[in-house]
C-alpha positions as CSV (number, residue, x, y, z in Angstrom):
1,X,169.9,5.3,-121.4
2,X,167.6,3.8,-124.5
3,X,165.7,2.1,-121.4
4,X,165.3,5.2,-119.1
5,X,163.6,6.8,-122.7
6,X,161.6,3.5,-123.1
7,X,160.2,4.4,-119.4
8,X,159.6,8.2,-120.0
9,X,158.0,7.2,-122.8
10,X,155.8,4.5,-121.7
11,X,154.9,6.9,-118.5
12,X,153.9,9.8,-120.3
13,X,151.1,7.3,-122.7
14,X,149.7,6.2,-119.3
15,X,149.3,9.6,-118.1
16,X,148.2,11.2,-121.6
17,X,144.6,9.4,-121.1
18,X,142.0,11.3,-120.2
19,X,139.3,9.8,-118.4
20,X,135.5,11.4,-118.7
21,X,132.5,10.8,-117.3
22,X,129.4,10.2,-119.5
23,X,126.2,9.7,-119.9
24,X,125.9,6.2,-122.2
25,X,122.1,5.3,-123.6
26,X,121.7,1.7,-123.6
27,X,119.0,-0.4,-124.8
28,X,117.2,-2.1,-121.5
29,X,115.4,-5.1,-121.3
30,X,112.8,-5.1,-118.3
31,X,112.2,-8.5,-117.9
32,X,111.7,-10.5,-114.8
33,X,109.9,-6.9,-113.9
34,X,106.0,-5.9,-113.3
35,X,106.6,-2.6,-116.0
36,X,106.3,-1.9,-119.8
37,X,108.7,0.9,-121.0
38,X,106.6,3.3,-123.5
39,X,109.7,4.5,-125.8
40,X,108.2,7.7,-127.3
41,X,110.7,7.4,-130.2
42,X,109.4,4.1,-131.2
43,X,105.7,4.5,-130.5
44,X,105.7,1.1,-128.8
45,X,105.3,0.0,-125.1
46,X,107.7,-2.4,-124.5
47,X,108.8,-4.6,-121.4
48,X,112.1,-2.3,-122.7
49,X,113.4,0.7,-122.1
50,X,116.6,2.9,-123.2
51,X,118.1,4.5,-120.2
52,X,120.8,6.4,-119.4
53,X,123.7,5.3,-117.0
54,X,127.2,7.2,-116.1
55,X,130.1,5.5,-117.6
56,X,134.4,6.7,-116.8
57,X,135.4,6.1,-120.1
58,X,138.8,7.0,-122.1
59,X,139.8,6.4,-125.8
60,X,138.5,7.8,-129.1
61,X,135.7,9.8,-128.9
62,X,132.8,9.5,-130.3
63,X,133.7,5.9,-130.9
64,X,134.0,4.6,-127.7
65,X,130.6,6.0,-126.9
66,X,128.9,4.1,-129.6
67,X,130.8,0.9,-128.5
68,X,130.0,1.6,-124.5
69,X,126.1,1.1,-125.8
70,X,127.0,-2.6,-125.4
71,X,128.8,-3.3,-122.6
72,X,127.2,-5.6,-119.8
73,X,124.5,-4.3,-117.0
74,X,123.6,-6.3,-113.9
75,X,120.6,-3.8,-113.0
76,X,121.1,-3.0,-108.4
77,X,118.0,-4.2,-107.1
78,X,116.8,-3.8,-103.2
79,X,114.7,-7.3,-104.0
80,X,116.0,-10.2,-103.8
81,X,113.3,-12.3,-106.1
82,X,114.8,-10.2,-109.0
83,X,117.7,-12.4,-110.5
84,X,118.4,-10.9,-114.2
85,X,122.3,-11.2,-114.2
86,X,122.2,-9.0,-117.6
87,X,119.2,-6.0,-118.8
88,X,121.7,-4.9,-121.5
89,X,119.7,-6.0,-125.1
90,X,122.8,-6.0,-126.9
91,X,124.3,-8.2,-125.1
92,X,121.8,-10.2,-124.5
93,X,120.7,-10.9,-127.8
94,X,124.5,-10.8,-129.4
95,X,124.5,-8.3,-131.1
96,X,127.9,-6.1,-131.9
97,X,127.8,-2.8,-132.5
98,X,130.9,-0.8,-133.5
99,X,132.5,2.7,-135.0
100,X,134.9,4.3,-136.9
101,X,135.1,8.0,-137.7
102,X,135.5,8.6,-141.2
103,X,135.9,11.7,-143.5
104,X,131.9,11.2,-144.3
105,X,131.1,11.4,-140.4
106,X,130.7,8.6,-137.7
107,X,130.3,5.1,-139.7
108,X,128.3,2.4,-137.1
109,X,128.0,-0.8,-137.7
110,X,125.2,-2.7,-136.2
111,X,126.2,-6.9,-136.6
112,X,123.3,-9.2,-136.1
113,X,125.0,-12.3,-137.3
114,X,125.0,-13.9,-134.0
115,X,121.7,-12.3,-133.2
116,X,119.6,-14.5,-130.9
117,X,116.6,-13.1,-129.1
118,X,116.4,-15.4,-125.0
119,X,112.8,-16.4,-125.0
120,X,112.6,-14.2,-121.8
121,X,112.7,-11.3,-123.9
122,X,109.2,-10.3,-125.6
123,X,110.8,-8.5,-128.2
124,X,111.4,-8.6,-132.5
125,X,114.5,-8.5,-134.0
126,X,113.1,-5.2,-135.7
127,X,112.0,-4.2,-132.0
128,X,115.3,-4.6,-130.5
129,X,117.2,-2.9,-133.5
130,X,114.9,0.4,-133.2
131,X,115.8,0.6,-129.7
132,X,119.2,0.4,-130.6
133,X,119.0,3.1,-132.9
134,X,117.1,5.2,-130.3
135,X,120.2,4.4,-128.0
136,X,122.3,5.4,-130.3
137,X,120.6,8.5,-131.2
138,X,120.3,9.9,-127.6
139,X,124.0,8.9,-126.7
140,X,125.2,11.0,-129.5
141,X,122.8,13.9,-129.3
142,X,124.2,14.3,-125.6
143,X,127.9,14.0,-126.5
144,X,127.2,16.4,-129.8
145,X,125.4,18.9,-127.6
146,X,128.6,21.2,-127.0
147,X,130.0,20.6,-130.3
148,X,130.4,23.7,-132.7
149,X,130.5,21.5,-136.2
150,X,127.3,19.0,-137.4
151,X,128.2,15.3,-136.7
152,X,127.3,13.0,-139.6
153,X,125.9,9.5,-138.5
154,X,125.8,6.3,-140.6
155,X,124.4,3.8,-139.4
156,X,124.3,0.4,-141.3
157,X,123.4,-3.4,-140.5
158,X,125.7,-6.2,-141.4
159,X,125.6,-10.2,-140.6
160,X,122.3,-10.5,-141.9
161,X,120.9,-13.5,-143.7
162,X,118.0,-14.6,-146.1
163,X,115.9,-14.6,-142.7
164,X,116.1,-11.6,-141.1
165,X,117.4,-9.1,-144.7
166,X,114.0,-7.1,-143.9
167,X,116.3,-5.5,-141.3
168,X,118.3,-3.6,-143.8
169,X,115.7,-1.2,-143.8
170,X,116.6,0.1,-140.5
171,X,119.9,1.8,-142.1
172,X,119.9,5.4,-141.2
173,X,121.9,8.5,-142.0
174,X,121.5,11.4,-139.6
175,X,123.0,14.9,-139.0
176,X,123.6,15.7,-135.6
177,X,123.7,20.2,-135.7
178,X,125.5,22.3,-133.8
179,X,122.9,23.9,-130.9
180,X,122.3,27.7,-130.7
């Protein structure tokens, strides 16, 4: 009997996940391209881009979302000089990026303690974390947009060193609003 309970019980957790489909912003390198991406947000044109990619995703929302912004992307290409195995920039570069909710609103934590920039990607450390941001920003905004109470983001940067503690500067708070 206590097994057949074990069973229901196990069977009604697989079948209790949801699975939704989503739109996940992700920072894009464009290298091994011909193209600059002009990021309005950040003012810069960039051989980077954030874009937008459908993702069937299940666990703790919003969490998961902020944590699907780095998850590996082989871009489909029709041409078969282009050989970037990964367009993802936080992968690329190392960097973790993570969430919890909290009773203050959705705490992310950007770590750049392993950050390390390939030298086929033209870009800053400061470069690469504003895109992040931006990433970050738009993946939430499209999640929040149904959403009848404000979202409180708060974004900070951990794992820096003596090098690269300029970066701190790119902590952010925002309040995501309910739309009309």
């Amino acid at each position: 009997m206590k097994t057949i309970l074990i069973a229901l019980f196990l069977c009604t957790r697989i079948f209790a996940s949801t699975i939704s489909v989503i739109s996940i912003h992700e920072p894009i390198s464009l290298h091994g391209t011909d193209v600059d991406g002009m990021i309005a947000d950040t003012g810069e044109a960039l051989q980077a881009t954030v874009m937008a990619r459908p993702m069937a995703l299940t666990g703790a929302f919003p969490e998961i979302l902020v944590e699907s912004i780095r998850t590996p992307h082989k871009l489909p290409t029709n041409n078969p000089n282009y050989k970037v195995e990964e367009a993802n920039l936080l992968v690329l570069c190392n960097v973790d990026i993570g969430a919890e909710l909290t009773d203050a609103g959705v705490l992310v934590k950007l770590d750049v303690s392993k950050l390390s920039i390939p030298l086929e990607v033209d870009l800053t450390s400061r470069q690469l974390l504003k895109l992040s941001l931006v990433a970050l920003r738009r993946t939430l905004e499209e999640y929040h947009r149904p959403q009848t109470e404000p979202l409180n983001v708060i974004v900070t940067i951990t794992g820096t060193s003596e090098n690269n503690a300029s970066l701190l500067d790119l902590q952010v708070n925002f309040t995501l609003e309910e739309q009309p």
